[in-house]
C-alpha positions as CSV (number, residue, x, y, z in Angstrom):
1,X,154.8,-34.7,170.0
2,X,155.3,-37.0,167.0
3,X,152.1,-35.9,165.0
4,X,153.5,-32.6,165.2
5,X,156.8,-33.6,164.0
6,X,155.1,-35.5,160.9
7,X,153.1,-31.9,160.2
8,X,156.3,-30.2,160.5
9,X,157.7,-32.6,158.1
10,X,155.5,-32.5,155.4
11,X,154.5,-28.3,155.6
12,X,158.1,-28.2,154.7
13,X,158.1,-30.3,151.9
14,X,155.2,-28.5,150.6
15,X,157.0,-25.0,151.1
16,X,159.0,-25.2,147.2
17,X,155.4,-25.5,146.0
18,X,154.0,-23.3,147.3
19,X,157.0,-20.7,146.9
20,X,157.3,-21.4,143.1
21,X,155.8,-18.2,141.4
22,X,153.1,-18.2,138.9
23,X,153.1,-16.9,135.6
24,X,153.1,-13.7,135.2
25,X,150.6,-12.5,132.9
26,X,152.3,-10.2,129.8
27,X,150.6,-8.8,126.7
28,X,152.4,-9.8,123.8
29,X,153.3,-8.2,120.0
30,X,153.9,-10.8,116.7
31,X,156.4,-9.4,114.8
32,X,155.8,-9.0,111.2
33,X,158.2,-7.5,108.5
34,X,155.5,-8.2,105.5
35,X,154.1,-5.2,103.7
36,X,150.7,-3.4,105.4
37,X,147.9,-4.7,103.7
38,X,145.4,-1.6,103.3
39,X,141.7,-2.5,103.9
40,X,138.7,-0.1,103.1
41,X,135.0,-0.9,103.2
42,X,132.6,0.9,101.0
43,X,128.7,1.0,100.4
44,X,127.6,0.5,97.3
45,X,124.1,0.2,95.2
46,X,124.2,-2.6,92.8
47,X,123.3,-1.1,89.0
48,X,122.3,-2.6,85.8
49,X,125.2,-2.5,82.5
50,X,122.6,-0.4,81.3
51,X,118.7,1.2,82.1
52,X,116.9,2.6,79.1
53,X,113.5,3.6,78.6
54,X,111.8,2.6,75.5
55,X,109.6,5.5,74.0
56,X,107.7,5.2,70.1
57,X,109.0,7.4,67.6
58,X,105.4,7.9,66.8
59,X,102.2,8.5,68.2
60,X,99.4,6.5,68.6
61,X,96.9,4.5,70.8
62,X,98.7,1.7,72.7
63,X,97.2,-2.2,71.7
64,X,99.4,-4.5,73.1
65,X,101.5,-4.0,76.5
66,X,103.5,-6.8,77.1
67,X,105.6,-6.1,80.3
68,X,105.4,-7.4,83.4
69,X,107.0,-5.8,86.2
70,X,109.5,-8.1,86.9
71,X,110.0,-10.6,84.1
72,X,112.5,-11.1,81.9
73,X,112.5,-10.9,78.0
74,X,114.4,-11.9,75.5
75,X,116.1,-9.7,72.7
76,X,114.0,-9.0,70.4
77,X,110.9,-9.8,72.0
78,X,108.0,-7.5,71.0
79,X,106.9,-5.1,74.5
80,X,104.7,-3.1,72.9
81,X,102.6,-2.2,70.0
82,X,99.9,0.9,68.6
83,X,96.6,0.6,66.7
84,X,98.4,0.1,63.7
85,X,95.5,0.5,61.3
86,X,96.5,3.8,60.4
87,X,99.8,3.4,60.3
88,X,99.5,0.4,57.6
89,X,97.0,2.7,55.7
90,X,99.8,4.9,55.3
91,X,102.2,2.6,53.7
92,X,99.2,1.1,51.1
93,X,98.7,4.9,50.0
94,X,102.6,5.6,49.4
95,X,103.0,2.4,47.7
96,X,100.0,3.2,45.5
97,X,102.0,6.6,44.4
98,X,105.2,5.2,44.2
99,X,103.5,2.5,41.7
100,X,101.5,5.7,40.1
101,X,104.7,7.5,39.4
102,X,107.3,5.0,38.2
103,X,104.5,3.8,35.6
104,X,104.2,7.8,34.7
105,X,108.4,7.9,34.4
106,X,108.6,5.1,32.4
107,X,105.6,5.8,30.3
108,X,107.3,9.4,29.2
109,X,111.3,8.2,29.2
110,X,109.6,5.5,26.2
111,X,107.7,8.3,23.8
112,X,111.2,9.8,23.4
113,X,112.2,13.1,22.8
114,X,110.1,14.1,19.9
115,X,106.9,13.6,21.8
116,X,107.8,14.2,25.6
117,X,110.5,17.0,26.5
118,X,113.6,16.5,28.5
119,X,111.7,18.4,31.5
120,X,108.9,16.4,31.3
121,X,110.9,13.4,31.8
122,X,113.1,15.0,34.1
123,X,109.7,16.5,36.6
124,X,108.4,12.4,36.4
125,X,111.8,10.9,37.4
126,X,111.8,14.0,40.0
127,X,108.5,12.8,41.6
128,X,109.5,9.0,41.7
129,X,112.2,9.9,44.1
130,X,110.1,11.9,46.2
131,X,107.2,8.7,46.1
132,X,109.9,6.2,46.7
133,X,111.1,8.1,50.2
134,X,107.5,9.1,51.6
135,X,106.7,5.2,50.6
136,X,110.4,4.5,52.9
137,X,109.1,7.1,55.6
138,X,105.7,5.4,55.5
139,X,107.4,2.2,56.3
140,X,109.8,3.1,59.0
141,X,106.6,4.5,60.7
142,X,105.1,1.9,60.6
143,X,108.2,-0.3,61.9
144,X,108.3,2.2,64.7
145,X,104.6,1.9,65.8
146,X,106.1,-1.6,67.5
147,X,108.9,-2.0,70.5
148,X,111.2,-4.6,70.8
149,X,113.7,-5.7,73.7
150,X,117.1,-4.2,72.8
151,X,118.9,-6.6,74.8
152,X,117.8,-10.0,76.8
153,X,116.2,-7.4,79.2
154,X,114.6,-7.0,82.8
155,X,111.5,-4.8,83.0
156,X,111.9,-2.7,85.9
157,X,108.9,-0.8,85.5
158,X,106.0,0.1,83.3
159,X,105.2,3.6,82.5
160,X,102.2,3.9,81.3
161,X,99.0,1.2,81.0
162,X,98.1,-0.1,78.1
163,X,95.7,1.9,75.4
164,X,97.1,4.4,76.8
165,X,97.5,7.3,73.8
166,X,101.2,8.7,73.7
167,X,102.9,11.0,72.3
168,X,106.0,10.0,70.1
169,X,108.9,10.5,72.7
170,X,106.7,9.3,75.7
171,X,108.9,6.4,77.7
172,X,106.2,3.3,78.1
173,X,108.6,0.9,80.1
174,X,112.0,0.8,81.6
175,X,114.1,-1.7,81.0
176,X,117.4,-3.5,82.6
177,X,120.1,-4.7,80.9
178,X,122.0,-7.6,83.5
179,X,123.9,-9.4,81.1
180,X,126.4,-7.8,83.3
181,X,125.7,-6.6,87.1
182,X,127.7,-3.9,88.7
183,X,127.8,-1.9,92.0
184,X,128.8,1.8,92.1
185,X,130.9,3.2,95.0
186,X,131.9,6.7,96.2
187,X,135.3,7.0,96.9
188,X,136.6,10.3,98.8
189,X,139.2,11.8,96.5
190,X,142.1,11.2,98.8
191,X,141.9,7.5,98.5
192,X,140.7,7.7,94.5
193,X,144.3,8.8,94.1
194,X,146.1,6.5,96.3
195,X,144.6,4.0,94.1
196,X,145.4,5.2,90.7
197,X,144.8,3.4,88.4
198,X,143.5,0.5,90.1
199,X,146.1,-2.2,88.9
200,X,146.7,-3.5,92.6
201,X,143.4,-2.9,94.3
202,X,141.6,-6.0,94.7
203,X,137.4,-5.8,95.3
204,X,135.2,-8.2,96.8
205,X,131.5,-7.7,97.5
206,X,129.7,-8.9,99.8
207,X,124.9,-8.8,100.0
208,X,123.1,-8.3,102.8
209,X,122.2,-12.2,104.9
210,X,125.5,-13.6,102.9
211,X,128.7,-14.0,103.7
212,X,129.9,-14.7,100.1
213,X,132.4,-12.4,98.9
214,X,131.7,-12.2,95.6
215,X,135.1,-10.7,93.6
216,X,134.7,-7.7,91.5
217,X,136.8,-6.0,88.3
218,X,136.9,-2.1,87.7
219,X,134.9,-1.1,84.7
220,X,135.1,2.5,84.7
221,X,135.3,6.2,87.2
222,X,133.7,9.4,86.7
223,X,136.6,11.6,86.3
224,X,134.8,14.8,87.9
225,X,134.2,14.8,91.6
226,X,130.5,15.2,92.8
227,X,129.2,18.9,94.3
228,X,128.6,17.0,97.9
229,X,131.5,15.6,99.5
230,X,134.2,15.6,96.5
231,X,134.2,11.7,96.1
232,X,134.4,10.0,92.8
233,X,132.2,7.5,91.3
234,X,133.9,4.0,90.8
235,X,132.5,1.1,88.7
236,X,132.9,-2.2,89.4
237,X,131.2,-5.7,87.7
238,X,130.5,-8.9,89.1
239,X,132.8,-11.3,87.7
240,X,130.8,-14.3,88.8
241,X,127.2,-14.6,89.0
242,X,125.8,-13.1,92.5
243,X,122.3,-15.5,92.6
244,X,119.1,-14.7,91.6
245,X,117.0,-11.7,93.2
246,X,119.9,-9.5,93.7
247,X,118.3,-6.6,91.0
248,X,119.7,-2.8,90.4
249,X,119.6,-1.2,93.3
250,X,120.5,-3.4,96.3
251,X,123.0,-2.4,98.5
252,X,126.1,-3.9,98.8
253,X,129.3,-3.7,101.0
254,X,132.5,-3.4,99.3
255,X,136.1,-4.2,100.4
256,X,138.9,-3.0,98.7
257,X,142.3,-4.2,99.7
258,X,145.7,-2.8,98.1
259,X,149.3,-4.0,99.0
260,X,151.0,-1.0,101.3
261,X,154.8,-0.2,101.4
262,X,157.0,-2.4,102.7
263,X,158.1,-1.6,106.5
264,X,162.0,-0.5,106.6
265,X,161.8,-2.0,109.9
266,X,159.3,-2.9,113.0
267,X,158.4,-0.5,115.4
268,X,158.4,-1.2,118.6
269,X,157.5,0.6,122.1
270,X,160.4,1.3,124.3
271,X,158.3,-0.6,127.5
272,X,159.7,-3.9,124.9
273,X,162.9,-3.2,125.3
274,X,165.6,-4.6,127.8
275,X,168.8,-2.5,128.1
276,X,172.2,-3.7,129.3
277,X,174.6,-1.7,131.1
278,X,176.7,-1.7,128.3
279,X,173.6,0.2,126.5
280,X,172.6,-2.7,124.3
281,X,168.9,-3.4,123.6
282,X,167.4,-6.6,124.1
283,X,163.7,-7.7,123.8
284,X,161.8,-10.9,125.9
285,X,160.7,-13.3,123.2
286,X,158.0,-15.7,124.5
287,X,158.8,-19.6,124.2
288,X,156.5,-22.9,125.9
289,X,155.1,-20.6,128.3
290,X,158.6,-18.4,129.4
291,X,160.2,-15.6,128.0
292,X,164.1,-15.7,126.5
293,X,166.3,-12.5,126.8
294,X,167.4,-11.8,122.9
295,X,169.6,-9.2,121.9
296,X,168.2,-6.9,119.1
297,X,169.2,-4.1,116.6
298,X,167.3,-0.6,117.1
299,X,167.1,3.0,115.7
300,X,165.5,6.5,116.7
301,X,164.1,8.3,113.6
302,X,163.1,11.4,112.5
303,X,159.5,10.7,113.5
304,X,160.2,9.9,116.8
305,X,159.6,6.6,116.8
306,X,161.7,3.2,117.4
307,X,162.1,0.7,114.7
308,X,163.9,-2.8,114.7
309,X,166.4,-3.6,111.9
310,X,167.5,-6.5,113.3
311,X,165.9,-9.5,115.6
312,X,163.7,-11.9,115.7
313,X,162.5,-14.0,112.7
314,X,158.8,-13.2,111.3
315,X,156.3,-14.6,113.6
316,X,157.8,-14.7,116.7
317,X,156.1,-13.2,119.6
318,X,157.4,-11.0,121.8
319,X,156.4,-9.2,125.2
320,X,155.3,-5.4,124.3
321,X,154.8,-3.9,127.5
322,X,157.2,-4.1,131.1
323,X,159.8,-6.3,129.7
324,X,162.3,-4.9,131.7
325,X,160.4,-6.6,134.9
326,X,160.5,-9.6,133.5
327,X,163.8,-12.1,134.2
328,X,165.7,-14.6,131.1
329,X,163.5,-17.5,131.8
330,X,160.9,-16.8,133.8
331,X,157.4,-18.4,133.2
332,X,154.7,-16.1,131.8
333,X,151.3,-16.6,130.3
334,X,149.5,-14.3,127.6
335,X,147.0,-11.6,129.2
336,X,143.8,-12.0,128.4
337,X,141.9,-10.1,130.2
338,X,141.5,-6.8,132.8
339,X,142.2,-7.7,136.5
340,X,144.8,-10.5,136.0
């Protein structure tokens, strides 16, 4: 009889434990007052600042092909060169005529008039010009039977192998210029002109196996949409150096994030709201694992939904759904998951 008096006992001591309910699990909303930050991501192809390809103004036989796929040169450097045999042939035999006919104009301006006629002196002086420019068009033919790197350049590609004979016109190699790399984008012309101008739009890019994001300025946008899709072509530049191996023509992800409009208030479901019977709204904030009844300012608009002018500070969290089954105090925990 005693031992069940002791179990009595001590069952009902236990009973307030046993009694006191657990949280109740609630799904919960942070409110935020701070302008919408608008994120699009984009897919890009990296590009050179510039892609020419070198061609002779001349034709010839190709001697010298210096251009590995691949390598980089310097400006100036010397790519390619023709048999120029021919070409310095040309030059000797218009310098020999230019000599031949400035010794023939100054040999008749010195007899003088009485011996050589004004026309005389005139045709000679005539066919000095004419031997100094096919002397000048000798020359630049020469000058032209050699390429040279524009730019500190990357050869993308050769064209042709060497003695190879080409036409004047005929594009030999292909060259890079990444002084400066950039990454073209298609935009849909919706967002091109939510962007405008560009001024707030910040661009960060980001290679394939990195998660660098590398930040990028506008350069330049093709003011004509294309035929497929009406989107508009944006150019951006690396403004730091992306590493080595990234080459025209990799692809690329890019973000662009611009500053929305500044909310005139936060909306809010109606299943976070707590009414009164005096009709005033109140909404559960969530404190050291219970929720706190605090009144709050709302309005219907014209698109239907309910915003908050007035409540809680930035930050605080606040229960978003069944608030109205909820007590002032009682302990709740965050939801987490289905079936709690």
């Amino acid at each position: 009889m005693r031992a069940l008096l002791f179990l009595i006992i001590a069952l009902t001591l236990n009973v307030p434990a046993f009694a006191q309910d657990a949280p109740k699990p609630v799904k919960l909303m942070t409110i935020d007052s701070r302008p919408v930050v608008l994120q699009r991501q984009f897919f890009g192809q990296v590009t050179a600042l510039q892609t020419v390809d070198l061609a002779f103004q001349v034709a010839g036989q190709v001697e010298m092909l210096n251009a590995a796929e691949g390598t980089t040169k310097a400006e100036d450097t010397l790519i390619a060169r023709l048999d120029l045999a021919g070409y310095e042939r040309a030059v000797a035999q218009a310098q020999a005529n230019f000599d031949k006919a400035q010794r023939d104009a100054e040999r008749l301006s010195s007899l003088g008039e009485q011996v050589a006629s004004a026309v005389s002196v005139r045709d000679a002086e005539t066919k000095l010009q004419l031997a100094e420019i096919a002397l000048e068009n000798a020359k630049d033919d020469l000058g032209h039977a050699s390429l040279r790197a524009p730019f500190d350049a990357l050869v993308a590609r050769r064209l042709i192998a060497n003695y190879t004979t080409v036409a004047a016109g005929t594009p030999v190699v292909r060259l890079h210029d990444i002084s400066e790399m950039r990454v073209d984008i298609e935009v849909p012309e919706v967002l091109f002109r939510q962007a405008g101008a560009g001024d707030q739009v910040r661009f960060t890019a980001v290679l394939p196996g990195d998660t660098t994001r590398f930040p990028l300025s506008l350069r330049e946008f093709e003011t004509e949409t294309s035929s497929i899709g009406q989107t508009y072509t944006i150019t951006l530049a690396f403004t730091d150096n992306p590493g080595a191996f990234v080459f025209p023509g990799a692809s690329v992800t890019v973000n662009a994030t611009t500053p929305g409009k500044t909310p005139e208030g936060i909306i809010i479901p109606e299943t976070a709201l707590v009414f009164d019977p005096a009709g005033l709204a109140s909404v559960m904030v969530f404190e050291n694992g219970s929720v706190r009844r605090t009144p709050v300012e709302v309005e219907l608009r014209s698109d239907g939904q309910l915003y908050m002018t007035e409540g809680p500070e930035d930050g605080t969290q606040i229960v978003v759904t069944g608030a109205s089954q909820l007590r002032d105090g009682q302990a709740v925990r965050p939801f987490t998951r289905i079936g709690e």
